[in-house]
C-alpha positions in Angstrom: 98.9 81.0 110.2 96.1 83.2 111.6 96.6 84.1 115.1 93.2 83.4 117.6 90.4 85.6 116.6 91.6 86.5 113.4 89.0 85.9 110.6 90.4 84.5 107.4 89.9 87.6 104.8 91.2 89.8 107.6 93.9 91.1 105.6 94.1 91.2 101.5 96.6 92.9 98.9 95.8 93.2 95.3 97.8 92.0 92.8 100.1 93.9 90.4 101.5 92.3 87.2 105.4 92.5 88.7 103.6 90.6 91.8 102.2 87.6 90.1 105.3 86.4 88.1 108.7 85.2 89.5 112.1 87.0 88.7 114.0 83.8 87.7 117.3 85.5 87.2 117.6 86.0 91.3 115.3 83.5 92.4 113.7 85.8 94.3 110.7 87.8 93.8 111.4 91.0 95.8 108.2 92.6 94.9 106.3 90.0 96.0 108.0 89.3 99.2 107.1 93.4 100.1 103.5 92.7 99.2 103.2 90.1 101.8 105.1 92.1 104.5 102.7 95.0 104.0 99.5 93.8 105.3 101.6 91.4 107.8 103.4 94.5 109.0 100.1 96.4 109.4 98.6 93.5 111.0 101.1 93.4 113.8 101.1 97.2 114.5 97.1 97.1 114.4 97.4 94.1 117.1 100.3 95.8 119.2 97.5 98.6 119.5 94.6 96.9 120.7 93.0 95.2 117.1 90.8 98.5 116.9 91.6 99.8 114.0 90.8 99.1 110.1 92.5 100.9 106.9 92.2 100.4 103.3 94.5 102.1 99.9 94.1 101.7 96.6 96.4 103.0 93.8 94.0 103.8 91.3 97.0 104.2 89.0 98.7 100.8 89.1 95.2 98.5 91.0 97.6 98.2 93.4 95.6 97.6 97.0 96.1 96.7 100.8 93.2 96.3 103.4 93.4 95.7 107.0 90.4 94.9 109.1 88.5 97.2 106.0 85.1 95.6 106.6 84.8 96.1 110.4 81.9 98.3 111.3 82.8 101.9 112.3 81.1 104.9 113.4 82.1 108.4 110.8 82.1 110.8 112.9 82.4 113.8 110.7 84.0 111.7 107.8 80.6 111.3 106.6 80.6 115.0 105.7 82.1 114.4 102.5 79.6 111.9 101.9 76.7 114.9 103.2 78.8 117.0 100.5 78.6 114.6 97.9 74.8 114.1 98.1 74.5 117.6 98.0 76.1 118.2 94.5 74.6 114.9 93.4 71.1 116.2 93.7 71.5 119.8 92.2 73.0 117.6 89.4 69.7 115.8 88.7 67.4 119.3 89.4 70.0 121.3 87.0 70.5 124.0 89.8 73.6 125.0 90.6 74.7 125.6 95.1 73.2 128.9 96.4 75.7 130.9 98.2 74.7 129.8 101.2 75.1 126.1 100.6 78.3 127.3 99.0 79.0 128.7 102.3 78.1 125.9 104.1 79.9 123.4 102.3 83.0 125.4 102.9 82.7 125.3 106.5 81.5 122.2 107.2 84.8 120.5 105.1 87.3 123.0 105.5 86.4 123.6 109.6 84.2 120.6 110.3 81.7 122.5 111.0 78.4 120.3 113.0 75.9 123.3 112.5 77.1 123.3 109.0 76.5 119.5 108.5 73.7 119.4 109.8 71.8 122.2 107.8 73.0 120.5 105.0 72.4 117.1 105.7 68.7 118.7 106.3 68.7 120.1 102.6 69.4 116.0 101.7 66.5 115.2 103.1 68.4 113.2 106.2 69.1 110.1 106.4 66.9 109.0 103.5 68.5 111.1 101.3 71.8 110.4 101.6 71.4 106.6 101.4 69.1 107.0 98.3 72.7 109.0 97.0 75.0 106.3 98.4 73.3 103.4 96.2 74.1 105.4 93.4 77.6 106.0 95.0 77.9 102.4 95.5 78.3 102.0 98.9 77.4 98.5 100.4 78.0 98.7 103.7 77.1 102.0 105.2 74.0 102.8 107.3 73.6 105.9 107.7 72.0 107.6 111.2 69.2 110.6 111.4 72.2 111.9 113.9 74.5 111.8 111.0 77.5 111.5 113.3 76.4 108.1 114.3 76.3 106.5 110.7 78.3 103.1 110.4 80.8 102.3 107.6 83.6 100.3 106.8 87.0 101.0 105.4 86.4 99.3 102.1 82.7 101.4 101.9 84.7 104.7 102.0 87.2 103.6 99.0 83.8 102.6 97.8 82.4 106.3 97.9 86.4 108.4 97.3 86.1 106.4 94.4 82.3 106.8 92.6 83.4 110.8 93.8 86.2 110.8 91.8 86.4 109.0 89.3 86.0 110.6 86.0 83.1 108.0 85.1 81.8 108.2 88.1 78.2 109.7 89.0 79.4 113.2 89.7 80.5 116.1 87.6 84.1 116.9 87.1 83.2 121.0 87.8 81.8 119.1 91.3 84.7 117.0 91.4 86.8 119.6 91.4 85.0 121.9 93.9 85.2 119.2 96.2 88.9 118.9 96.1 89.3 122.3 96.9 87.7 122.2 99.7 89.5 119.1 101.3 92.6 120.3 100.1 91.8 123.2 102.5 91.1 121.7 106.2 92.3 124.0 109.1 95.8 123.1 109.5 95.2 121.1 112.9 92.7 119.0 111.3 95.8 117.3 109.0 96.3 114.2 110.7 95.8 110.9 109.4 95.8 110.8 105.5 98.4 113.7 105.3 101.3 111.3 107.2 101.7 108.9 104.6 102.5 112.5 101.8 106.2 112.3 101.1 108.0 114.9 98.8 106.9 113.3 95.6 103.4 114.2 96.5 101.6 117.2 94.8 98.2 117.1 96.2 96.9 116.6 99.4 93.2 115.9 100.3 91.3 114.8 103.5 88.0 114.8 105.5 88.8 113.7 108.9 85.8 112.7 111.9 86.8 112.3 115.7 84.4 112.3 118.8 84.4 110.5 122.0 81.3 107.7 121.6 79.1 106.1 123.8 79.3 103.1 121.9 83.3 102.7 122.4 82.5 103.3 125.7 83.2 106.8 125.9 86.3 106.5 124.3 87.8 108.4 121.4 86.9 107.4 117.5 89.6 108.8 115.3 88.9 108.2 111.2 90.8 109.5 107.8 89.6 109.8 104.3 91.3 111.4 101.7 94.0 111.4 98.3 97.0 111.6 97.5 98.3 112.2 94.1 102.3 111.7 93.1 103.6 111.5 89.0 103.3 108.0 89.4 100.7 106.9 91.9 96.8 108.3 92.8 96.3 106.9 96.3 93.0 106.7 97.8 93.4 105.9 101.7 90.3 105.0 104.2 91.7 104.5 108.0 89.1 103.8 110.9 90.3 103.8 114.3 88.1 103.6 118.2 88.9 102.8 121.8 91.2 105.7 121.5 91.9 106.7 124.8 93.1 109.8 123.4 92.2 112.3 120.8 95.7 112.5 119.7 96.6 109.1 120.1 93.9 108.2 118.0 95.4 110.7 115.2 98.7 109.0 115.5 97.4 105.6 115.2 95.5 106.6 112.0 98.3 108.5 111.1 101.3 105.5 111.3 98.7 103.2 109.5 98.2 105.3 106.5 102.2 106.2 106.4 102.5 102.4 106.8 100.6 100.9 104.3 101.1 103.9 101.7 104.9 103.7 102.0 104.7 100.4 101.7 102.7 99.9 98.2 105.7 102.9 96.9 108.2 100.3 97.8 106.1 97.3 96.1 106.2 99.8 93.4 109.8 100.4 92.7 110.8 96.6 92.8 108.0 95.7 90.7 109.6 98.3 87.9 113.2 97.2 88.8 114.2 95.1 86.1 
């Protein structure tokens, strides 16, 4: 039963092959059972906070996927520098020119520090706004507009699993030398800029990436917008992980939030996971 204001939709998991058949020898499907509890359980703890939070993961190994309030409108913040990045590389693909050192050296601070005066010589370089959403049709995007003040571009959860993905997939639109120089850069953020993302690694994980954006915003009222975009990568799983969060009254509540959402759902997919392979 949906609670009052909830929209049908508001909540979706994909399927895996354990998920859709029954385990007749139990009665009991224990995979599936998890894969309903995830999205409820992330449902309640978005509700206990205020509804004002979205997050979306895929498991591009398995298809395995969990959304929460992942096409809600948010503001990026500095999350859309990966996408500033991206358009970047994208368009010295199709002139054949390689970064100059000072994009290079832009690029580098803008990801690894978060850098505004970065972002925004680079999102110059683009050509603005016009630039980067020429780029994001390409990317694939469907639900991002973004601003001439680049901080103030709107997106959705599903939007940035959208763009991790065309970014990193192998048959995607960019190179796999750009691939990989992206990577290294978000597997380098200044260690107080791990929040989000980073929560849901565990010690099966080998690689940690992530482009967080947080600012206080005049259209949350002044209050704190906290969002997460990165990648995990385990033997057996390749998460991609998009959480949005405003109304923060804090900065560091806002990182939490993000934070226990991402270890939430993440955590919760592993589990789906092991049952599913549990004869």
């Amino acid at each position: 039963m949906l609670r009052p204001g909830k929209q049908p939709g508001a909540f979706v998991t994909g399927p895996t092959t354990a998920t859709q058949s029954a385990k007749p020898d139990i009665g009991f499907d224990a995979a599936a059972a998890v894969s309903a509890a995830v999205p409820a359980e992330l449902d309640a703890f978005i509700d206990s906070k205020g509804d004002h939070s979205g997050i979306a993961v895929v498991d591009r190994t398995s298809g395995a996927t969990v959304s929460v309030n992942a096409g809600r409108t948010f503001q990026t913040a500095s999350i859309v520098k990966f996408d500033i990045l991206a358009t970047r590389l994208y368009q010295h693909q199709l002139s054949g020119k390689p970064l100059t050192s000072t994009e290079k050296s832009l690029a580098f601070r803008m990801i690894t520090a978060s850098d505004n005066n970065a972002a925004s010589a680079l999102f110059a370089m683009d050509g603005g706004a016009a630039g980067v959403t020429a780029a994001n049709k390409v990317f694939g995007t469907r639900a991002t507009h973004v601003a001439s003040s680049w901080g103030r571009t709107q997106t959705t959860p599903d939007d940035q699993i959208r763009l991790l993905s065309a970014i990193m997939s192998p048959s995607g639109p960019i190179t796999k030398a750009n691939r990989d120089y992206v990577l290294s850069l978000m597997s380098r953020v200044e260690p107080d800029q791990r929040w989000g993302v980073p929560a849901a690694a565990d010690s099966n994980t080998t690689n940690v990436y992530v482009k967080n954006g947080w600012d206080t915003m005049t259209a949350y009222a002044g209050l704190w917008g906290d969002n997460s975009i990165g990648r995990l990568i385990e033997p057996d799983h390749d998460w991609f992980v998009a959480v949005m969060s405003n109304y923060n009254r804090t900065d560091k509540a806002g990182h939490q939030l993000d934070g226990t959402l991402a270890s939430l759902a993440v955590v919760g997919l592993r589990l789906q996971a092991r049952l599913s392979a549990t004869p």
